[in-house]
VEXVEX-240429 format. One record per residue (C-alpha): residue number from 1; residue in three letters; x, y, z negated. Coordinates in steps of 0.001 Angstrom, whole numbers, plus 524288, in hexadecimal, padded with zeros to 5 digits. Each point is the difference from the previous one (the first is absolute). Layout:
<rs>
R num residu u v w
R NUM ALA X Y Z
...
</rs>
This chain:
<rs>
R num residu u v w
R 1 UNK 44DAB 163BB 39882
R 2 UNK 80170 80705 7F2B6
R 3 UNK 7F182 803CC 8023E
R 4 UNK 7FA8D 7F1BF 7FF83
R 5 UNK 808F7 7FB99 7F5A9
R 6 UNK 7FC8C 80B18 7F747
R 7 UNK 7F0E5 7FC76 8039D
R 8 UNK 80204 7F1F8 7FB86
R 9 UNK 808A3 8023C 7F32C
R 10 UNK 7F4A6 8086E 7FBBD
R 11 UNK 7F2B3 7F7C2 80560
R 12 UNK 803B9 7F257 7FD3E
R 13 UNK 8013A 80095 7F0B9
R 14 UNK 7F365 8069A 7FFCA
R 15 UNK 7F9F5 7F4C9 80878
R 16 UNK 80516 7F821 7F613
R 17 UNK 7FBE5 80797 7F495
R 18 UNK 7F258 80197 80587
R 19 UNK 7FE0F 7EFEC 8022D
R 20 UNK 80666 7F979 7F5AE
R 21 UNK 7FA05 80A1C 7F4B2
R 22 UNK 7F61D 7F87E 7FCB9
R 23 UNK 80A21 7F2C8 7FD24
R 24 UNK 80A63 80B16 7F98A
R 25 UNK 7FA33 8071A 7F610
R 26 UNK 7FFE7 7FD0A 7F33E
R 27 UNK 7F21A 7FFAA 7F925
R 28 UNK 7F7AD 8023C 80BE6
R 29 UNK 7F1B6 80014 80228
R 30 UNK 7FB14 7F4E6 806AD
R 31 UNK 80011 80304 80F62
R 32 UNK 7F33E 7F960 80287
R 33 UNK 7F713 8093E 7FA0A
R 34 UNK 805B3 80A9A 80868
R 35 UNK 7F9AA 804A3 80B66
R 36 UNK 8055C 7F881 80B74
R 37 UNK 80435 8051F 80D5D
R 38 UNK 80088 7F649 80CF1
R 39 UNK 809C1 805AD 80A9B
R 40 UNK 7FDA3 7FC43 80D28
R 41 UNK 80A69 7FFD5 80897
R 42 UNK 802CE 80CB9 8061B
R 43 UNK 7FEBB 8020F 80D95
R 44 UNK 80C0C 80813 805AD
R 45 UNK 80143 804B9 80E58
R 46 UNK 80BD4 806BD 80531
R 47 UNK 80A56 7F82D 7F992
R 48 UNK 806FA 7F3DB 80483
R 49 UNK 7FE6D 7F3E2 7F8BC
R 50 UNK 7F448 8061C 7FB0B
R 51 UNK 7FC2A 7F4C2 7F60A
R 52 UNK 80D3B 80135 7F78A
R 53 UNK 7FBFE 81006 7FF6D
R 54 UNK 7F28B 7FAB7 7FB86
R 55 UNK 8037C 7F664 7F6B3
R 56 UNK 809A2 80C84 7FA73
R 57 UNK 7F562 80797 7FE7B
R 58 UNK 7F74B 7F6D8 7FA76
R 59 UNK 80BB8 7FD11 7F443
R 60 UNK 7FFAE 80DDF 7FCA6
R 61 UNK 7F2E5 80314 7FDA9
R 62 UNK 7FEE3 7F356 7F811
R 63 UNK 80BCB 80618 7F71E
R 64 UNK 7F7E6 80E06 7FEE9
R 65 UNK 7F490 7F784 7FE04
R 66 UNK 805BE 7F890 7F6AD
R 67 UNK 7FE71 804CC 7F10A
R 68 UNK 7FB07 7FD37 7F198
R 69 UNK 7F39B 803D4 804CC
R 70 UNK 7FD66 7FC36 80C1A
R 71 UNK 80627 7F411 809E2
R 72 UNK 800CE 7FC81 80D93
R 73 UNK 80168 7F5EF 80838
R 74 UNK 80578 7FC4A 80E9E
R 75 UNK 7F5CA 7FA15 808FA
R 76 UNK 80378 7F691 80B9C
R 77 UNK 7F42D 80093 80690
R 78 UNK 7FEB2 808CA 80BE2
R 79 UNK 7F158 7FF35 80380
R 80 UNK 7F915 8098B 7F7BB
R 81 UNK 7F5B4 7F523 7FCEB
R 82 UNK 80B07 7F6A9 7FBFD
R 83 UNK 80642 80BA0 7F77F
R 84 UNK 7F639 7FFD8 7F8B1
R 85 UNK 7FBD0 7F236 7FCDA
R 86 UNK 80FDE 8009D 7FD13
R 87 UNK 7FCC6 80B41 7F666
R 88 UNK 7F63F 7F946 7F8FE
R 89 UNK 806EF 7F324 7FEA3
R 90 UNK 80AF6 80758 7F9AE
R 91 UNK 7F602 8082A 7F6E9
R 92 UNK 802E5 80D06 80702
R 93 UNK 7F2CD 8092F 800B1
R 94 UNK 806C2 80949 80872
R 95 UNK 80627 7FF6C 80B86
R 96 UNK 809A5 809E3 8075A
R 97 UNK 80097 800D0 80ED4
R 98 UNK 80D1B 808B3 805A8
R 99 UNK 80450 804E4 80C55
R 100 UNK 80A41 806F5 8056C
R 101 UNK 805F3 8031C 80C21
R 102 UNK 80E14 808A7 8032D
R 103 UNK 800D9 8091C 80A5A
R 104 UNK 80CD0 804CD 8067D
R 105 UNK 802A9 80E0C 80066
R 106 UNK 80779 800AB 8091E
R 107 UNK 7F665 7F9ED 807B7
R 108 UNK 80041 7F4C9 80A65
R 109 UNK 7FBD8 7F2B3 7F857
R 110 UNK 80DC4 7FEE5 7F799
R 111 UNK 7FE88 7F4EF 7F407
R 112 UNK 80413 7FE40 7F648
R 113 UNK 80733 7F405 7FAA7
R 114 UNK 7FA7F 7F8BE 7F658
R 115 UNK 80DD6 7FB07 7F9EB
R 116 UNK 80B67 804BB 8007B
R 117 UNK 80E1D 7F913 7FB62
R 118 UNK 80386 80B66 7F6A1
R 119 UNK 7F3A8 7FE4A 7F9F4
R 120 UNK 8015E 7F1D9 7FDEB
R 121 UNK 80C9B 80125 7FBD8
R 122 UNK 7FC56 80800 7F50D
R 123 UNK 7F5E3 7F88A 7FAF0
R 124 UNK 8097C 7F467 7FE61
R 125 UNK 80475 808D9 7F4AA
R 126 UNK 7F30F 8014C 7F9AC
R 127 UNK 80296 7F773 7F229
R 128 UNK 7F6D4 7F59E 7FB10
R 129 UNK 7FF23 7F774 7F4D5
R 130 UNK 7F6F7 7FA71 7F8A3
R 131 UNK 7F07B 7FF20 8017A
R 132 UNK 80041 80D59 808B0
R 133 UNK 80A2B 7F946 808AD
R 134 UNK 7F573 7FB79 80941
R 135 UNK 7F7F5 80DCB 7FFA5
R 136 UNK 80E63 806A2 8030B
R 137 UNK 80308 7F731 80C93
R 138 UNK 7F0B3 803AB 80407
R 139 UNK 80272 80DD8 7FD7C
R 140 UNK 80CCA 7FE6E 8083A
R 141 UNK 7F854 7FB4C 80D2A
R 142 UNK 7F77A 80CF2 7FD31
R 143 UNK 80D3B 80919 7FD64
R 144 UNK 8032A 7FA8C 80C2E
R 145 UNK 7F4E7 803D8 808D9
R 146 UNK 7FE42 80E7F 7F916
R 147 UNK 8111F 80215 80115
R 148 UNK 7FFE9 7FB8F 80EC9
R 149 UNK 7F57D 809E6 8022F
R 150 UNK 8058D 80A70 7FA41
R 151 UNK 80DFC 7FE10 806FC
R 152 UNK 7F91E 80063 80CDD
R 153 UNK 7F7B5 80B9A 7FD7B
R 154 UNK 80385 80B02 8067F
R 155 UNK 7FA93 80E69 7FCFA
R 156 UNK 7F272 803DB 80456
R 157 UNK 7FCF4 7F14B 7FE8E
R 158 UNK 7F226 7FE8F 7FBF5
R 159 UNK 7FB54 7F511 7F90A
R 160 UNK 7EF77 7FE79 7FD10
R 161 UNK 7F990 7F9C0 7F69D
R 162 UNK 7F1C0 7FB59 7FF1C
R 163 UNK 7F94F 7F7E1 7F3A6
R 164 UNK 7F430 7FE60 7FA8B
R 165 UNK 7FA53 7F8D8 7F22A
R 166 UNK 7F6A0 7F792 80172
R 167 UNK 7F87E 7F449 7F828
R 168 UNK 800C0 7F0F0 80250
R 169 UNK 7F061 8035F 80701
R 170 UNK 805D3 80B22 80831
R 171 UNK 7FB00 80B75 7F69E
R 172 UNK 80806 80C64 8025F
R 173 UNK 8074B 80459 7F40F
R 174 UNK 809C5 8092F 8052A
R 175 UNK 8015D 80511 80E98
R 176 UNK 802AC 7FF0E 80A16
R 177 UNK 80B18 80916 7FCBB
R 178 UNK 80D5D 804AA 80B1D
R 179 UNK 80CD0 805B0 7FBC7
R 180 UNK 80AF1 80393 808BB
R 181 UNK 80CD4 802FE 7FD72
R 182 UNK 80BB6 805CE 80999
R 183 UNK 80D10 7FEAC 7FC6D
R 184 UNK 80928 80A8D 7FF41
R 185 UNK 80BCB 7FA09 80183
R 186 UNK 808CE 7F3BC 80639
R 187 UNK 7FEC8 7F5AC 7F4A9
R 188 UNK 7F46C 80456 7F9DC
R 189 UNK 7F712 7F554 7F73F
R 190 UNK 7F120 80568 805C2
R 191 UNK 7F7C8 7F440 7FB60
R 192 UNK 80390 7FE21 7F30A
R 193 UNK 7FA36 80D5A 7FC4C
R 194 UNK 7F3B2 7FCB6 80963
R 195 UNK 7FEBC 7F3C3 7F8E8
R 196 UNK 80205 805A5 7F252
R 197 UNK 7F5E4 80B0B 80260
R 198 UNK 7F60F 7F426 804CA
R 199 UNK 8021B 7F758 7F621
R 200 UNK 7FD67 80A43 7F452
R 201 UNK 7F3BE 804C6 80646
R 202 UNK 7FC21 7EFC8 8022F
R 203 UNK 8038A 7FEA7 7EFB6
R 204 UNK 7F5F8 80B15 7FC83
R 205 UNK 7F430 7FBE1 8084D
R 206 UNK 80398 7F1C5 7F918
R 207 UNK 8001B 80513 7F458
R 208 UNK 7F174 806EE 80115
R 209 UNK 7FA25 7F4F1 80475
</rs>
C-alpha cells in the first residue's frame, strides 16, 4: 500500500505542474505558437478497466508534453481518421499514437487493476486552489491509474510500450519506436519511466520538425 501512495504523492503534482503551466506562470510565451502535440488515446491490453489505465497514460504524457516551448493536447477521437480531423480542428500538426500492454511474470493471464482504494484515497489529499484547481483534480484521475498499477505490480512484471510521431496527413516523424521495462520489485512504478523516456524522445523529433 505504501508503494502506491508513495507513487501518487510524487506523480500527481507533476500532472498538475505539467497541465496547468501554461495558465501558472508568470510572463509566459504565448502557447499557440508552440509546436502542438495531439494524443490519441492509448490502447492498453492486459489490464482491467483498461480505459481508466489509458486515459492515465494519456494525462501524463500531456504533462511531459506540456512546456514553454512546446504543448499538447488530449484527443477524444478513437478512429485514426477522426484523430486527426480532431487534431486539426484544435490546431495540432502532430499527432501521437501509444500502446502498451503488461505481461505477468509469473505467468498465467494475472491483471492488473486499474484502481485501487489506497490509491484513491490518496489522491483525495492532493490540494487545489485556484486556476490549477481543475488541472490538479485531472492530474488526480491520472495519479490514480499510474498508483493502482504500481500497487499491483509484482516483480518480473513487464510492461511494453509502442508509439510513433506522426503528422495530421500520416507523415512519419518519429518511429515506430518499443521500450520495455521489468520490474524488480513488489510496488514498483514501471510506466512512468516508459512514458518519460517516450515522451522526451516525442519532444525532440517535435522540436526538429
Amino acid at each position: 500500500m505504501r508503494s502506491a501512495l508513495v507513487v501518487l504523492v510524487a506523480v500527481a503534482p507533476a500532472f498538475a505542474a505539467g497541465i496547468a503551466w501554461a495558465q501558472d506562470a508568470p510572463g509566459a510565451p504565448s502557447q499557440s505558437s508552440a509546436p502542438c502535440i495531439a494524443i490519441v488515446l492509448p490502447s492498453v491490453d492486459g489490464v482491467d478497466d483498461s480505459m481508466t489505465v489509458a486515459n492515465g497514460v494519456q494525462s501524463l504524457f500531456q504533462s511531459y508534453l506540456t512546456g514553454p516551448t512546446l504543448r499538447s493536447i488530449a484527443l477524444q477521437a478513437k478512429l485514426p481518421s477522426q484523430a486527426a480531423q480532431e487534431a486539426i480542428q484544435k490546431q495540432c500538426t502532430k499527432v501521437l499514437s501509444v500502446s502498451m500492454s503488461r505481461k505477468s511474470g509469473g505467468g498465467g493471464n494475472r491483471k492488473l487493476g486499474a484502481l485501487s482504494q489506497a490509491a484513491g484515497t490518496a489522491a483525495g489529499y492532493i490540494p487545489a486552489s485556484g486556476a490549477a484547481e481543475v488541472a490538479v483534480a485531472g492530474a488526480a484521475a491520472g495519479a490514480e491509474a499510474v498508483g493502482s498499477l504500481a500497487y499491483g505490480t509484482r516483480a518480473k512484471d513487464e510492461m511494453r510500450i509502442e508509439y510513433r510521431l506522426t503528422t495530421v496527413d500520416g507523415d512519419m516523424l518519429l518511429g515506430p519506436r518499443t521500450d520495455s521495462l521489468k520490474a524488480k520489485s513488489n510496488g514498483e512504478d514501471i510506466v512512468t519511466p516508459l512514458v518519460a523516456k517516450a515522451a522526451d524522445a516525442v519532444a525532440a523529433a517535435a522540436a526538429r520538425q
